[in-house]
C-alpha positions as CSV (number, residue, x, y, z in Angstrom):
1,X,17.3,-10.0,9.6
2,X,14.1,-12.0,8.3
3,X,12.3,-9.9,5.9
4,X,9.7,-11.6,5.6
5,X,7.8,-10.7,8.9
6,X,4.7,-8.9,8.9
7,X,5.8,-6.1,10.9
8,X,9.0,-4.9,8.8
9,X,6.5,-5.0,6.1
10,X,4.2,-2.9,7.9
11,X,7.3,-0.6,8.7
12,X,8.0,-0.7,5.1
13,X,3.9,0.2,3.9
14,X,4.1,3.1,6.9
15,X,7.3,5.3,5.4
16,X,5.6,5.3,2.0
17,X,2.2,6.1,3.7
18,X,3.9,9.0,5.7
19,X,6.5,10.0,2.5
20,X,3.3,10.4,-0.5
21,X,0.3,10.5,1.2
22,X,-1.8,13.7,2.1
23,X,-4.1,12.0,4.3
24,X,-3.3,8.2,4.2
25,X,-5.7,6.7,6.0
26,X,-8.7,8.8,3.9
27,X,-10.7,5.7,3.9
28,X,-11.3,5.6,7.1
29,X,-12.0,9.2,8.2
30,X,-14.2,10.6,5.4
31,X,-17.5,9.6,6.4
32,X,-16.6,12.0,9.1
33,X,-15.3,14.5,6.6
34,X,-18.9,14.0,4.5
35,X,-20.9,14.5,7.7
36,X,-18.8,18.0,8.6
37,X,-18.9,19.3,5.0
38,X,-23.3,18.7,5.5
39,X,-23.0,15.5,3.4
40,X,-24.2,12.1,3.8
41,X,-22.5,9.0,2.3
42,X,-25.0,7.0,0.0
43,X,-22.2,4.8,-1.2
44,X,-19.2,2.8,-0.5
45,X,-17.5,0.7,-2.9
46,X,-14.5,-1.2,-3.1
47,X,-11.8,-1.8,-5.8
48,X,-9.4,-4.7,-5.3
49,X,-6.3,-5.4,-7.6
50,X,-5.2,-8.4,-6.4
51,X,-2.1,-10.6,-8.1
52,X,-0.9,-13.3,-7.5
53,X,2.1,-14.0,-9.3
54,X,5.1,-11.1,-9.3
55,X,5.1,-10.3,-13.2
56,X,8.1,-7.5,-13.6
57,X,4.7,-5.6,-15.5
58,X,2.3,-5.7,-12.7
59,X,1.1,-2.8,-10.3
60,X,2.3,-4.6,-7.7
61,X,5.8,-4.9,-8.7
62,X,5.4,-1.1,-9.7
63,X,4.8,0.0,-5.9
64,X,8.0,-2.1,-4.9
65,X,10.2,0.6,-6.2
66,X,8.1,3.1,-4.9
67,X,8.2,2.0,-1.4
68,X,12.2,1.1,-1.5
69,X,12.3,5.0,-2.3
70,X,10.0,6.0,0.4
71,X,12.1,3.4,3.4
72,X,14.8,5.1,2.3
73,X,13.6,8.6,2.7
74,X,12.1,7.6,5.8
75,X,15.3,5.8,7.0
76,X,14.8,2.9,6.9
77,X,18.5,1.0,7.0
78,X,19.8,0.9,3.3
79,X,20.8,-3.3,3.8
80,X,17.5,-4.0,5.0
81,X,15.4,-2.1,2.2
82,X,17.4,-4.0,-0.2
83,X,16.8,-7.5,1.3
84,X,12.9,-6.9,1.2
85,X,13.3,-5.4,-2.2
86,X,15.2,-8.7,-3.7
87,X,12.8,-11.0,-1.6
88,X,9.6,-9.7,-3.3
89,X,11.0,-9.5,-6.5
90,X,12.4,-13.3,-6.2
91,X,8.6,-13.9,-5.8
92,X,7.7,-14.9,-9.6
93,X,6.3,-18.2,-9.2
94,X,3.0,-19.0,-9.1
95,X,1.8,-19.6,-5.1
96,X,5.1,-17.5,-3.8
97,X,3.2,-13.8,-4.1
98,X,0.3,-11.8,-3.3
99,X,-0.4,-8.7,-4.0
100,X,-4.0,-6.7,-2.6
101,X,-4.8,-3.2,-2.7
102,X,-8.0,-1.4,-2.0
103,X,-9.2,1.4,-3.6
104,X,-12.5,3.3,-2.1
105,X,-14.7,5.3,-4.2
106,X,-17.4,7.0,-1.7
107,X,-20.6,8.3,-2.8
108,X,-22.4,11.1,-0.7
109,X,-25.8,13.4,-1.0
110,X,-26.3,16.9,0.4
């Protein structure tokens, strides 16, 4: 299996999504939400932590383990959890990682 491809990765990003998250796709449903509670968003901003080396330390490294537990749990073949795991983690060198997540903080009015 190639790890690397963008959609076992996706699979991978999904489990965790479906195994720890109430509503994991909040982002893009609570301006809806605001407008049926009688709100109105005033405000949108985003968050980035973005890395770009692997550093044992780092958030991202952090939400490897987390989504290695969550594939699991989801079912995600044991062999092929393991090879995406060691592939990340082989990623310390400068130029061989990159990390992104977005956090949303939303801002509304009544």
């Amino acid at each position: 299996m190639e790890i690397q491809r963008p959609r076992f990765t996706r699979r991978m990003i999904s489990a965790r999504a479906e195994n720890q998250f109430a509503h994991a796709y909040l982002p893009r449903d609570l301006h809806k939400l605001f407008r049926a509670a009688g709100l109105t968003v005033a405000d949108v901003t985003m968050l980035s932590i973005i890395e770009t080396r692997c550093d044992p330390s780092s958030y991202g490294a952090s939400v490897i383990g987390i989504t290695r537990d969550s594939a699991l749990k989801h079912g995600v073949p044991a062999p092929d959890v393991a090879a995406w795991e060691q592939d990340l983690r082989s990623r310390t060198a400068e130029g061989e990682w990159f990390f992104c997540l977005n956090r949303f903080v939303f801002t509304g009015t009544k």
